[in-house]
C-alpha positions as CSV (number, residue, x, y, z in Angstrom):
1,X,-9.7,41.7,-8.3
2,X,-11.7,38.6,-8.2
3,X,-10.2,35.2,-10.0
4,X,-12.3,33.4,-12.5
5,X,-11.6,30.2,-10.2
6,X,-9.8,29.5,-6.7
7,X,-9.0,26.4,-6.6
8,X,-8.4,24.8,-2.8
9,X,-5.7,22.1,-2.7
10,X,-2.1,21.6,-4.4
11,X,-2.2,18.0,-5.1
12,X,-3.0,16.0,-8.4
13,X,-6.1,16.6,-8.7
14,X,-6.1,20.4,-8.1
15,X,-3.2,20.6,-10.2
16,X,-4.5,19.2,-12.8
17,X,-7.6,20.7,-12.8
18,X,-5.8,24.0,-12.8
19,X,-3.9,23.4,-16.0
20,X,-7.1,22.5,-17.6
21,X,-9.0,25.4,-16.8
22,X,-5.9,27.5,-17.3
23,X,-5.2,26.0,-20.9
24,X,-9.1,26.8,-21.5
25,X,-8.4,30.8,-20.4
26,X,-9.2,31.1,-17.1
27,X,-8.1,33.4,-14.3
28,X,-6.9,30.3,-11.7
29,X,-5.3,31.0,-8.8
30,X,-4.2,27.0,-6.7
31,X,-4.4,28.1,-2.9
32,X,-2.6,25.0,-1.1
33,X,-1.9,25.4,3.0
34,X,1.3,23.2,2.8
35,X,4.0,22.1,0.0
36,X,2.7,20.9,-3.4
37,X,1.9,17.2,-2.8
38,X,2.3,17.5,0.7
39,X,-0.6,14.9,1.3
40,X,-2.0,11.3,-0.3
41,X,-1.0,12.9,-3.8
42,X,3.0,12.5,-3.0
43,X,2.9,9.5,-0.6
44,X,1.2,7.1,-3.1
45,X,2.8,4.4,-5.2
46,X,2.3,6.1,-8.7
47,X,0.8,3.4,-10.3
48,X,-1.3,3.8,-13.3
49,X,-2.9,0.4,-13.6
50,X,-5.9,-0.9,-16.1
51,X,-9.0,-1.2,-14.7
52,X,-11.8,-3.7,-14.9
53,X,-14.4,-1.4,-13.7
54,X,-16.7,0.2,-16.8
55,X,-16.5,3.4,-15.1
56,X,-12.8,3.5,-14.9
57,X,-12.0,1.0,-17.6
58,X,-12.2,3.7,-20.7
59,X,-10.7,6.1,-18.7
60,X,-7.2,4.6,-18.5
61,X,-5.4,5.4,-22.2
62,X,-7.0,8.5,-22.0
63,X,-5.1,9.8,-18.2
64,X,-1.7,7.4,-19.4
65,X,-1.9,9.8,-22.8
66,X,-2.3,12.7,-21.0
67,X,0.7,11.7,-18.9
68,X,2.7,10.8,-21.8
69,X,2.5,14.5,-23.8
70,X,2.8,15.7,-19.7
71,X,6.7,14.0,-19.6
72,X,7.4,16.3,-22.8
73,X,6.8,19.2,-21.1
74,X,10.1,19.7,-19.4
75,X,9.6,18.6,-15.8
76,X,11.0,15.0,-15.8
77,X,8.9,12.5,-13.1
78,X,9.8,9.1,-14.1
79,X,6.8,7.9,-16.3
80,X,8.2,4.4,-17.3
81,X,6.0,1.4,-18.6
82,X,5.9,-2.0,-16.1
83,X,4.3,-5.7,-16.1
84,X,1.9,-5.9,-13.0
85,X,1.8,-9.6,-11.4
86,X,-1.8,-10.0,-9.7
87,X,-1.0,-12.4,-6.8
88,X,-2.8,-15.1,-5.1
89,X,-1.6,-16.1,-1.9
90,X,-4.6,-19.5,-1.5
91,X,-7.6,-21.2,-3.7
92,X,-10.3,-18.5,-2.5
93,X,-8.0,-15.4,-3.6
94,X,-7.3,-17.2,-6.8
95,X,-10.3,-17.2,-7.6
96,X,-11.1,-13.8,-7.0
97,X,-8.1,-12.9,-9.3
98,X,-9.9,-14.7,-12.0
99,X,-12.6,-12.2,-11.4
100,X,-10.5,-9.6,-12.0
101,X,-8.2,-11.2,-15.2
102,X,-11.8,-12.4,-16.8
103,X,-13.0,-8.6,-16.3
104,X,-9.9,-7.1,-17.4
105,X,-9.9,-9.6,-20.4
106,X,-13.1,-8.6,-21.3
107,X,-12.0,-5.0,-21.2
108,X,-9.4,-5.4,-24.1
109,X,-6.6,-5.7,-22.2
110,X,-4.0,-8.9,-22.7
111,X,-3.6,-10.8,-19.5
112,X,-1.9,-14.2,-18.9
113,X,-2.5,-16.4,-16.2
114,X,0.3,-18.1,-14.7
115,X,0.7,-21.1,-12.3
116,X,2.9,-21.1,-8.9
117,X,6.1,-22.6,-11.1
118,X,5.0,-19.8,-13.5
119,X,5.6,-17.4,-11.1
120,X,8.2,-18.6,-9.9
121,X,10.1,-18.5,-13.0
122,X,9.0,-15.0,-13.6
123,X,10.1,-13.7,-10.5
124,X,12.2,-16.2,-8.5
125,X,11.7,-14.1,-5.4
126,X,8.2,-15.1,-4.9
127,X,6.8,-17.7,-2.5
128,X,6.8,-21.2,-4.3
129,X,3.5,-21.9,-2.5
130,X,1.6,-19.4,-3.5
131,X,-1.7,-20.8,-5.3
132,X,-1.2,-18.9,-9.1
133,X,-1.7,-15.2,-10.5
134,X,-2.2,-13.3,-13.9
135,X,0.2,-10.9,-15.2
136,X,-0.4,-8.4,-17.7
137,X,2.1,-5.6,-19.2
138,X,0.0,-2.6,-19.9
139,X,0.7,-1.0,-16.1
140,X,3.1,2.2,-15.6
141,X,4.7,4.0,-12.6
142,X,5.6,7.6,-12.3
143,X,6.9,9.4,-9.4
144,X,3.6,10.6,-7.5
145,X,4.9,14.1,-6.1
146,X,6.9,15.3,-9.3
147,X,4.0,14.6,-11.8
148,X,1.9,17.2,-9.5
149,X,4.8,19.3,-9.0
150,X,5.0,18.9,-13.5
151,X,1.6,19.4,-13.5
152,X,1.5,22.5,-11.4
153,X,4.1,23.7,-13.4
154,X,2.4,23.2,-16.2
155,X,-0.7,25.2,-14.7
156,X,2.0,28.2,-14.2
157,X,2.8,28.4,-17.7
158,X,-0.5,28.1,-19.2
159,X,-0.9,31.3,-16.7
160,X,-2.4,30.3,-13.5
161,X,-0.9,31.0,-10.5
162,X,0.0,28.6,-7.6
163,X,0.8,29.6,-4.1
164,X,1.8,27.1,-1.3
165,X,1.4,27.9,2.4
166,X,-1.5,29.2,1.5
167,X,-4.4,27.7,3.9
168,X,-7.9,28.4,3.3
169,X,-9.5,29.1,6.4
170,X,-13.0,29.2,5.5
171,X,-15.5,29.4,2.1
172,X,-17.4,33.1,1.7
173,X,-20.3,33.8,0.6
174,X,-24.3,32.9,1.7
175,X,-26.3,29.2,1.9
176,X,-26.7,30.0,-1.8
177,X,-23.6,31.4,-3.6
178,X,-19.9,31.0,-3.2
179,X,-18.4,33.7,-3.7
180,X,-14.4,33.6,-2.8
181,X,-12.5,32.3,0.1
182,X,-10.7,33.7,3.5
183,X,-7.2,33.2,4.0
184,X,-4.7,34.7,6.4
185,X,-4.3,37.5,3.8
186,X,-7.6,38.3,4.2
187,X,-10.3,37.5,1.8
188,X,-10.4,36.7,-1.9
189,X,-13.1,37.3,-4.4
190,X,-13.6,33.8,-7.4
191,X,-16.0,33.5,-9.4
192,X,-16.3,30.2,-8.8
193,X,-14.5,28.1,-6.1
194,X,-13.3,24.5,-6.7
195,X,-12.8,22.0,-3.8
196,X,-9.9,19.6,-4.5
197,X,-8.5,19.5,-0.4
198,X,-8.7,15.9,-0.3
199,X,-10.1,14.9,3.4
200,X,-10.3,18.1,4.4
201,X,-12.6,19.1,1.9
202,X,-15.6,18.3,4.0
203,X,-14.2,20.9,6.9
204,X,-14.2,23.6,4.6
205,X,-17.8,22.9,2.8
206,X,-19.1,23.0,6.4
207,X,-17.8,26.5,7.0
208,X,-20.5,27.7,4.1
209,X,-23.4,25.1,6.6
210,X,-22.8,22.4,3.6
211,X,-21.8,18.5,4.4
212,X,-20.0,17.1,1.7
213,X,-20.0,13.4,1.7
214,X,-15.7,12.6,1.6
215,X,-14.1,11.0,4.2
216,X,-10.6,9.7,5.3
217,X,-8.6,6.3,4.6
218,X,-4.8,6.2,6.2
219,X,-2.7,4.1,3.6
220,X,0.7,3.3,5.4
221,X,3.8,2.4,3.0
222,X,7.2,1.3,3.9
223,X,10.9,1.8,1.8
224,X,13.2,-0.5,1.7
225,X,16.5,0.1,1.1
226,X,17.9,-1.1,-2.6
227,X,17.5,-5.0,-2.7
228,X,20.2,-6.9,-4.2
229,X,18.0,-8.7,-6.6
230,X,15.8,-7.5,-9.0
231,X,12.3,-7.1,-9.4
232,X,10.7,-7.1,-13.1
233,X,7.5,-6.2,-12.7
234,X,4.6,-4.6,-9.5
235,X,3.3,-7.1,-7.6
236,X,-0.4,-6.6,-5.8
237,X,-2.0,-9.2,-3.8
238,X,-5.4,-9.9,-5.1
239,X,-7.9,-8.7,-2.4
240,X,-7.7,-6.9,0.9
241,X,-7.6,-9.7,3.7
242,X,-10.0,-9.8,6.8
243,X,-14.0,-8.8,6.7
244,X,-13.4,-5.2,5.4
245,X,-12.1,-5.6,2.9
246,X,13.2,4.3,14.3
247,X,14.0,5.4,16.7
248,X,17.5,5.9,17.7
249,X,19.3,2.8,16.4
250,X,21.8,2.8,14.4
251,X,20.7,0.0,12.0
252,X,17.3,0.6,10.6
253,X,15.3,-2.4,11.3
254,X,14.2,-4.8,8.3
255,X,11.3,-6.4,7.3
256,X,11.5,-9.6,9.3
257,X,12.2,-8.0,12.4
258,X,9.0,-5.6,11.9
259,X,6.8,-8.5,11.0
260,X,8.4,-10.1,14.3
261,X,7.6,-7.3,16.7
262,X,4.1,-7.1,15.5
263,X,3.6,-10.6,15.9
264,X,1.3,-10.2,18.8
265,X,-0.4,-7.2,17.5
266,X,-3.7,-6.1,15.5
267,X,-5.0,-8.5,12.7
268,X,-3.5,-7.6,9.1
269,X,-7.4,-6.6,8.4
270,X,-7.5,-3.4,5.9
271,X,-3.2,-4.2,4.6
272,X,-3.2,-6.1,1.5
273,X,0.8,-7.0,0.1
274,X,1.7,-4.4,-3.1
275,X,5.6,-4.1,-4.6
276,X,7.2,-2.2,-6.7
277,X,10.5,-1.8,-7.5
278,X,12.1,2.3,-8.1
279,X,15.3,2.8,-10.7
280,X,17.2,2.8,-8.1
281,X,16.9,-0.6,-6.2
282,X,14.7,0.2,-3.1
283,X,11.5,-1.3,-2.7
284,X,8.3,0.3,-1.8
285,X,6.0,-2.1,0.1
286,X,2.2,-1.6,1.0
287,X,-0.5,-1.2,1.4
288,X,-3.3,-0.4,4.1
289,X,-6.5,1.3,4.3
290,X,-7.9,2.1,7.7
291,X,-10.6,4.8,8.4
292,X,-8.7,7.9,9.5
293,X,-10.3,10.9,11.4
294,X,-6.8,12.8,12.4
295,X,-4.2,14.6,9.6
296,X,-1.4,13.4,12.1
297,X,-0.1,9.9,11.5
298,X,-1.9,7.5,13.8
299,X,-2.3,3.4,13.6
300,X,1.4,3.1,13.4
301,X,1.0,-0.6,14.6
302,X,-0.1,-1.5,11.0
303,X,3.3,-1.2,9.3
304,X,3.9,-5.0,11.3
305,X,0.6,-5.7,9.5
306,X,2.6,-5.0,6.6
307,X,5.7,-6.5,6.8
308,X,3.7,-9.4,7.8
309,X,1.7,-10.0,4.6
310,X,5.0,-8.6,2.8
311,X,6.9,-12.0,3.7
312,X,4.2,-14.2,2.8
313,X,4.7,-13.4,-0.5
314,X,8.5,-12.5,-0.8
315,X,10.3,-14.2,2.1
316,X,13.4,-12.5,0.7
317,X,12.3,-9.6,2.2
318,X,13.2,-10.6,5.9
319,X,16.7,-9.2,5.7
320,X,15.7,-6.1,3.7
321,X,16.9,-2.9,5.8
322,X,13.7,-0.4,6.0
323,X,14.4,3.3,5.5
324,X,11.2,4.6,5.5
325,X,7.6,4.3,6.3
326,X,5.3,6.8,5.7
327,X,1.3,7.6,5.4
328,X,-1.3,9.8,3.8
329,X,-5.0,10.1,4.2
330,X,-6.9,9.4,0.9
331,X,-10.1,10.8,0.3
332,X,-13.1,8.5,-0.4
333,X,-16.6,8.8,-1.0
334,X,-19.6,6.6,0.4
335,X,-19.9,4.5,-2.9
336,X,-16.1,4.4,-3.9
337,X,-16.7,6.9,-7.0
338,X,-15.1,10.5,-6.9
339,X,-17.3,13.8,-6.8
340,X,-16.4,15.6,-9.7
341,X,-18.9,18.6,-10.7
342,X,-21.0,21.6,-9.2
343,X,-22.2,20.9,-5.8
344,X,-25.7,20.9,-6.4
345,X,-28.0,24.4,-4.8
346,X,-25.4,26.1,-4.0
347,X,-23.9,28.7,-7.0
348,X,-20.0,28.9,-7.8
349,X,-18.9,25.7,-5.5
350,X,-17.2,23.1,-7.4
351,X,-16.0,19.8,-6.3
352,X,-13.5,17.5,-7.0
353,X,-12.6,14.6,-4.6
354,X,-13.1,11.3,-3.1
355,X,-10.8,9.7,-5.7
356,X,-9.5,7.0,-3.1
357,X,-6.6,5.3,-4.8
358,X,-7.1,6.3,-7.7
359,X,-6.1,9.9,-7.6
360,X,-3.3,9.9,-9.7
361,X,-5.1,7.4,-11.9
362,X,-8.1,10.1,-12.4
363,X,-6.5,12.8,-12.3
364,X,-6.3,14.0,-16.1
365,X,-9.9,12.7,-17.0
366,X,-11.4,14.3,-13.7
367,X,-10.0,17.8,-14.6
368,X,-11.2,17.4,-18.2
369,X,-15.1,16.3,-16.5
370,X,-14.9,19.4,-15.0
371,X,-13.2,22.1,-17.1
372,X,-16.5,20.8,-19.9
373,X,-18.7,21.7,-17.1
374,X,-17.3,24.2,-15.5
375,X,-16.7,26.4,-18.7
376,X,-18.6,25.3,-21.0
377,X,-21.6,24.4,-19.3
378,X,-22.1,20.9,-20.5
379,X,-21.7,17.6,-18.5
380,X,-19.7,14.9,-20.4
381,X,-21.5,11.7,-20.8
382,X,-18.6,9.5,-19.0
383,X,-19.4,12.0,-16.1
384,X,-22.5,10.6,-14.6
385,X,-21.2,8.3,-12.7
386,X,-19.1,11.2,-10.7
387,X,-21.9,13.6,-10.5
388,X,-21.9,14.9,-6.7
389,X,-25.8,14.9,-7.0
390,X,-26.0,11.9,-6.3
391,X,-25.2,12.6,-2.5
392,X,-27.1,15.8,-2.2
């Protein structure tokens, strides 16, 4: 029996999409070769920020809405409103946040810019030499891995079906059609066939002698555990520094003595300083994006990159125990946009991926781009920008 739609990958985005297409009456079936959220889509931050960008800026009420009627569903992952603090560690970043407040202004939302005793007084933990920053209150977090595991949920009861441990080895079909894919199980029949595997995406379009154009950026994030103090709102460092952009002890280490053992090692190029705060005290510090090639963890080195830019801006942070670092590969595109859409010649492959960061962001308005599409055969006009034609 062949499915209206196979969708490859269990994370945010294919979840998502699934519950869309599902809540539209199709035969889904969410093929995902490891746990739900396994990848990027459960070792993010969970931030839903505003965006300055007139492709995303729109976009933002519209994926924090869909979240909000999401947390009345029954599946509880932490959707809470926060104040975001942009940070500005010298003149030159400063500057660059002024970009970003001016653009953000411009989009509608309220932003307030505050000097270094400003920020001090909003968040005594901050550096007192830091040159300024803008902080506006319109951000929210969530828990990353149970909104996908809410979302797939979700999917389930608007009838699709979701299996994990699932890996797609291969797409079927000829250089023209898609017409199912091959798991260990043995083949299965879809009408149509949506990529949403993240990195991997590009291995599997090459199995049907197609090159999809979505790469792989390592982000590396570390967990402290529960500070003693405080902190009211997410901080992010303005711009990514540089050109581009525990063993067996029985005390974890902290953040000073990271930032000291990697004194000597690689430039903090590619790690840029983010916080936020969880409900229950512990810190999650980032963040880094480095070009990755490999699903198993490599760069370690760059968690001192980390710790280092981490201190500049919160010095507190030195004696903070961590008990955690992990990392996930995001999926980009060549021009930083996702590929959300029909892959152009080729009948019944869909795509969606190359969301970067902004994954969980997207994820609502990306499934919605497609399920018009997909089902009823019409590209929404906020789609354009997203259309995978563009690389073809």
């Amino acid at each position: 029996m062949a499915h209206d739609v196979i969708v490859v990958g269990g994370g945010v985005i294919g979840c998502s999409a699934a519950l869309e297409l599902a809540r539209r009456g199709l035969d889904v079936l969410v093929l995902e070769r490891a746990e739900l959220a396994a990848g990027a889509s459960g070792r993010n931050q969970g931030l839903l920020l505003p965006n300055a960008d007139p492709v995303y800026r729109d976009l933002f009420w519209e994926n924090v809405e869909a979240y909000r009627r999401l947390a009345g569903e029954g599946v509880p992952f932490g959707l809470r409103p926060t104040g975001l603090l942009l940070l500005a560690g010298d003149d030159a970043t400063l500057r660059s946040a002024k970009e970003q407040a001016d653009g953000l202004t411009r989009a509608g939302f309220a932003v307030e810019a505050l000097d270094p005793a400003g920020l001090t007084e909003a968040e005594p933990c901050l550096a007192p030499d830091l040159a300024g920053g803008f902080r506006h209150g319109d951000a929210l977090a969530l828990d990353p891995a149970a909104t996908t595991l809410a979302l797939a949920e979700a999917a389930r009861r608007a009838g699709a079906t979701v299996r994990g441990h699932a890996g797609v080895r291969r797409l079927l079909g000829d250089g023209e059609r898609v017409t199912g894919v091959l798991v260990d199980d043995g083949p299965l029949a879809a009408g149509a066939v949506l990529l949403a595997a993240g990195p991997w995406s590009r291995a599997l379009a090459a199995s049907a002698g197609l090159d999809l154009p979505v790469g792989g950026a390592r982000g590396w994030l570390l967990q402290t555990a529960p500070l003693p103090w405080t902190v009211g709102h997410v901080f992010e460092e303005t711009s990514w520094p540089g050109p581009e952009g525990i063993g067996a002890q029985a005390r974890p280490p902290t953040i000073g003595s990271l930032a000291e053992a990697g004194a000597a090692g690689p430039p903090a190029e590619g790690t840029a300083f983010t916080l936020q705060q969880g409900p229950g005290g512990h810190a999650v510090v980032g963040a880094s994006l480095l070009a990755s090639l490999r699903e198993d963890p490599e760069q370690p080195e760059t968690v001192h990159g980390l710790a280092r830019r981490a201190l500049r801006f919160v010095p507190r942070l030195a004696e903070a125990p961590v008990v955690a670092s992990w990392s996930a590969v995001r999926p980009v595109s060549p021009d930083g946009y996702p590929l959300v859409g029909p892959w152009p010649g080729v009948a019944g492959l869909w795509v969606s991926g190359g969301h970067g960061a902004e994954g969980v962001q997207l994820a609502p308005a990306s499934a919605r781009m497609l399920a018009a599409q997909l089902v009823e055969g019409r590209a929404a006009p906020d789609a354009a920008p997203f259309d995978p034609a563009r690389f073809a």
